[in-house]
MIGUMI-798144 format. One record per residue (C-alpha): residue in one letter; x negated, y, z negated. Coordinates in pm, whole numbers, plus 50000, padded with zeros to 5 digits. Layout:
AXYZ...
***
This chain:
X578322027105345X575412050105301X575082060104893X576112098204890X577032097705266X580762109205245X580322130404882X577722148705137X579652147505473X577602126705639X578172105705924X575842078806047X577152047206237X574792020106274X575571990106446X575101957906304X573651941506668X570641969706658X569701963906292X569841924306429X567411933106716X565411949706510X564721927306213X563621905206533X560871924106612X557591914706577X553801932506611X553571914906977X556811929307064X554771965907113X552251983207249X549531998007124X549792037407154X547072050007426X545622077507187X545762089206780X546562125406701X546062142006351X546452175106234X544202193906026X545442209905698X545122222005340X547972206805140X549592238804842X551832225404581X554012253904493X554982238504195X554842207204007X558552207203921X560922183904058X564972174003939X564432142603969X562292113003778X561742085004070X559532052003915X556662055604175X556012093204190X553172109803992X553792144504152X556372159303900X555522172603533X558222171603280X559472203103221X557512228802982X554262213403176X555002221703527X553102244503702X553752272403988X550972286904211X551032322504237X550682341504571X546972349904491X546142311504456X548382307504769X546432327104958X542962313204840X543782278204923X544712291005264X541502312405318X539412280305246X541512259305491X541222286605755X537542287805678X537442251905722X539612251106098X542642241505957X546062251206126X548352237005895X549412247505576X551342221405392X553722228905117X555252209004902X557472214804581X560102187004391X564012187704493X565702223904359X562852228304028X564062261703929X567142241303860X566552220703585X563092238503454X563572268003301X559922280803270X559712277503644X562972299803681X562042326303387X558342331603592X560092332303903X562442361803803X559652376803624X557722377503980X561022393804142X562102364104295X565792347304259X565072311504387X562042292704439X563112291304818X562632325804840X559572328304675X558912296104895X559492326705182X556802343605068X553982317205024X554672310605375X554272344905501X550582345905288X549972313005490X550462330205826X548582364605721X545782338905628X546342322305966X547562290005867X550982278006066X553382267805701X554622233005712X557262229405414X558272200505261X560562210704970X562872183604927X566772179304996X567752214605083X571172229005158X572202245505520X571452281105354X568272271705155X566822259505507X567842290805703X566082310505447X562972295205560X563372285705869X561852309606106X558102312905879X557932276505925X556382259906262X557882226606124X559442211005843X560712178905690X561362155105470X561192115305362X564632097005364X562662069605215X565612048105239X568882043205309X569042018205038X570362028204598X567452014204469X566262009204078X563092033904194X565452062304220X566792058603851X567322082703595X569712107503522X569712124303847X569592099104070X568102104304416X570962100004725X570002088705064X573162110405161X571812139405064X568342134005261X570452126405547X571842157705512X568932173305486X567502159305820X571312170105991X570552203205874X567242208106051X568732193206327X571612220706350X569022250706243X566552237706569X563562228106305X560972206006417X561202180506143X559292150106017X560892125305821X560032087105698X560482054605508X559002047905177X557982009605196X557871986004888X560172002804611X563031977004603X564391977004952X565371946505194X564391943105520X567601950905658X567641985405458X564041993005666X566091988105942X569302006305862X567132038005767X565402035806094X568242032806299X569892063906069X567002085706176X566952074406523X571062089106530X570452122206377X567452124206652X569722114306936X572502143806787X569992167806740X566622161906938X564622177406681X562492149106491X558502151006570X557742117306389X558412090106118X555962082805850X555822047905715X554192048105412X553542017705162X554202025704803X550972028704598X549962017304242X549252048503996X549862055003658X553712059103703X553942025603981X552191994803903X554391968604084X552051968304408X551921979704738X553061961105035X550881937205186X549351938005549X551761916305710X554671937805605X552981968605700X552551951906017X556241942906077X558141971805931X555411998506162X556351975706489X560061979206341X559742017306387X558422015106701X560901995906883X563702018606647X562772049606758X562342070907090X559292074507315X559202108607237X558922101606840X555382095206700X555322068406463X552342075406168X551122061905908X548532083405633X545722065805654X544892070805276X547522048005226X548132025405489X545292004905663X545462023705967X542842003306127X544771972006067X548391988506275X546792005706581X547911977506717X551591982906593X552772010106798X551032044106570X550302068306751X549562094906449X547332097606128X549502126805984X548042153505811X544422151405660X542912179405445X539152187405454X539442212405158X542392199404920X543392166804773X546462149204810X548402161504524X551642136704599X548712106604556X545872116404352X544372084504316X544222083604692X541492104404885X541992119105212X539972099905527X536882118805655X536812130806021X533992104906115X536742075105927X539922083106174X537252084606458X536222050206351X540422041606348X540332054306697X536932036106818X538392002706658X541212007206913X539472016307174X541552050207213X540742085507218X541772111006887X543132139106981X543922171306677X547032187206722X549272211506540X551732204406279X554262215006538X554562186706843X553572201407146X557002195607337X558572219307109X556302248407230X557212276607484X556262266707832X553662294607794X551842276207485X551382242707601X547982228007704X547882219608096X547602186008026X551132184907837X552642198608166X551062174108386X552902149508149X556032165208209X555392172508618X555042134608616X558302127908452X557062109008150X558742130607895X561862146508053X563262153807717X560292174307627X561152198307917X565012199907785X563962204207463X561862235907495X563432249907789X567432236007807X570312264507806X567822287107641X567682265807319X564492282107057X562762258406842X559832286006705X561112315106607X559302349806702X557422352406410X555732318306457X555212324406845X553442356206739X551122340206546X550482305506815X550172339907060X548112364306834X544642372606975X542142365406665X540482337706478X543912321006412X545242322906753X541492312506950X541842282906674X545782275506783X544972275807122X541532254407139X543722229006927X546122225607220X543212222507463
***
């Protein structure tokens, strides 16, 4: 049983023959992916604050320390990413902060704003004004929380990390896979785009790398509605010093997700973290977000790849790299896709791309995000030559 699966309704069956296939698998037992894709984007940390204390994470400040950007510095960070050609705009924030930090709550109210998702509301609608598409990552978040947020978002998500209780999620409120579970169901029944992932290296076996896989790979089949899996090593900083995975795992565990998940699933690893250049070969076929203008504020210690270092990724493998949105293409309108996406589908590679857009009139992007893919200025020409 799943930790926190039934206290947060949650049903996942995984069956024990695919987690034995799977713990099979080997890098020769894929393909290498025949292009890279990254996105370009600026990277906002609402606010430091986070409930919960996990071992490896340097992101949160105890409370009376954390800090929370205010609109003005929310829309300067986005003005230098547009400047730069960004189209994403990547927020972050820890799980519910106005919960257990006060500070963060009292400044909210004192800004007019009752929850940090709502305020969360209105840093993404200064991202679009500064023609940026948001990408929010705020943590577990309930059914209502999401559909606050939903439709100023071109995409969401959020690492399960595992489906494992591990010693890296102590303290006294204890991370549950259940409720990230929940979190990716939730998405799934709103029609968000979503990105989730695995967190390799903080205390779980090789048959909980599996078991998450196969978890995500079931709320995908439900839902249709997840863009890609990160796998991500576990890196040494001031908080973590028990070491990262080595190559070999890396190598495995990638190939693992591979063969787990769907075609139509990209597979990434941040090459800030991971040796990239070392698991081209493993079935990636995405370097995730990469921010010419911001650091990464999750991993300090870690700096963000040049341009010229993911071309030499894709040059090592002998494949083309290729900048897309932070909203997969087959989850476009028909009308916003690049003519080279529909040749894809004409040939039949990607039925499930066509359903997913298209199918009994289902929406992925709401109106207010197809205005702005649509919108005839800097931020749309930029959209649009992305897609080309």
């Amino acid at each position: 049983m799943i930790p926190g699966a039934a206290e947060y309704d949650v049903e996942v069956s995984i069956a024990e023959s695919e987690v034995e296939r799977l713990l099979e698998v080997t890098p020769s037992d894929v393909e290498p992916a025949p292009e890279l894709s990254f996105c370009r984007n600026v990277f906002v940390p609402l606010t430091t604050a986070c409930r919960y204390t996990c071992t490896y994470c340097t992101y949160f400040d105890p409370p009376g320390q954390a800090s929370l950007l205010s609109l003005e510095e929310v829309r300067d960070i986005c003005r230098r990413g547009a400047d730069a050609g960004c189209t994403e705009a990547l927020f972050t924030f820890g799980d519910d902060p106005d919960d257990r930090y006060t500070q963060i709550h009292d400044q909210l109210a004192d800004w007019g704003y009752d929850s940090i998702h709502e305020y969360l509301r209105a840093a993404c609608e200064v991202a679009l004004e500064e023609g940026l598409l948001p990408h929010s990552n705020p943590g577990d978040q309930t059914l209502e929380q999401m559909a606050e947020v939903a439709d100023v978002n071109a995409s969401m998500g959020v690492m399960l990390e595992t489906t494992a209780d591990v010693d890296a999620h102590a303290g006294p409120r204890r991370k549950l896979p259940g409720q990230r579970l929940r979190t990716i169901r939730n998405a799934g029944e709103l029609d968000v785009a979503f990105t989730t992932g695995i967190l390799v290296g903080i205390g779980e076996s090789w048959r909980d790398r599996a078991e998450s896989l196969l978890a995500i790979r079931e709320l995908h089949e439900r839902y249709d509605h997840v863009q890609e899996v990160i796998v991500q090593p576990v890196a040494n900083n001031e908080r973590w010093t028990d070491g990262s995975p080595g190559l070999e795992t890396m190598r495995r565990v990638t190939a693992m997700a591979r063969v787990a998940l769907p075609e139509e699933v990209s597979v990434q690893v941040p090459p800030n973290l991971a040796p990239a250049r070392d698991l081209v070969d493993c079935g990636i076929d995405d370097l995730g977000g990469v921010s010419p203008v911001t650091d990464d504020h999750i991993n300090p210690d870690y700096a963000w790849p040049a341009l010229d270092e993911l071309e030499a990724v894709a040059e090592h493998a002998d494949v083309p790299l290729r900048e897309r949105l932070p909203v997969y293409e087959r989850f476009l309108p028909a009308d916003l896709r690049s003519a080279e996406f529909d040749g894809v589908l004409a040939d039949g590679v990607d039925g499930r791309a066509e359903q997913a857009s298209d199918a009994d009139g289902r929406t992925w992007l709401s109106p207010t995000i197809c205005r702005a893919l649509e919108a005839d200025d800097d931020a749309g020409g930029r959209f649009r030559a992305t897609l080309e």
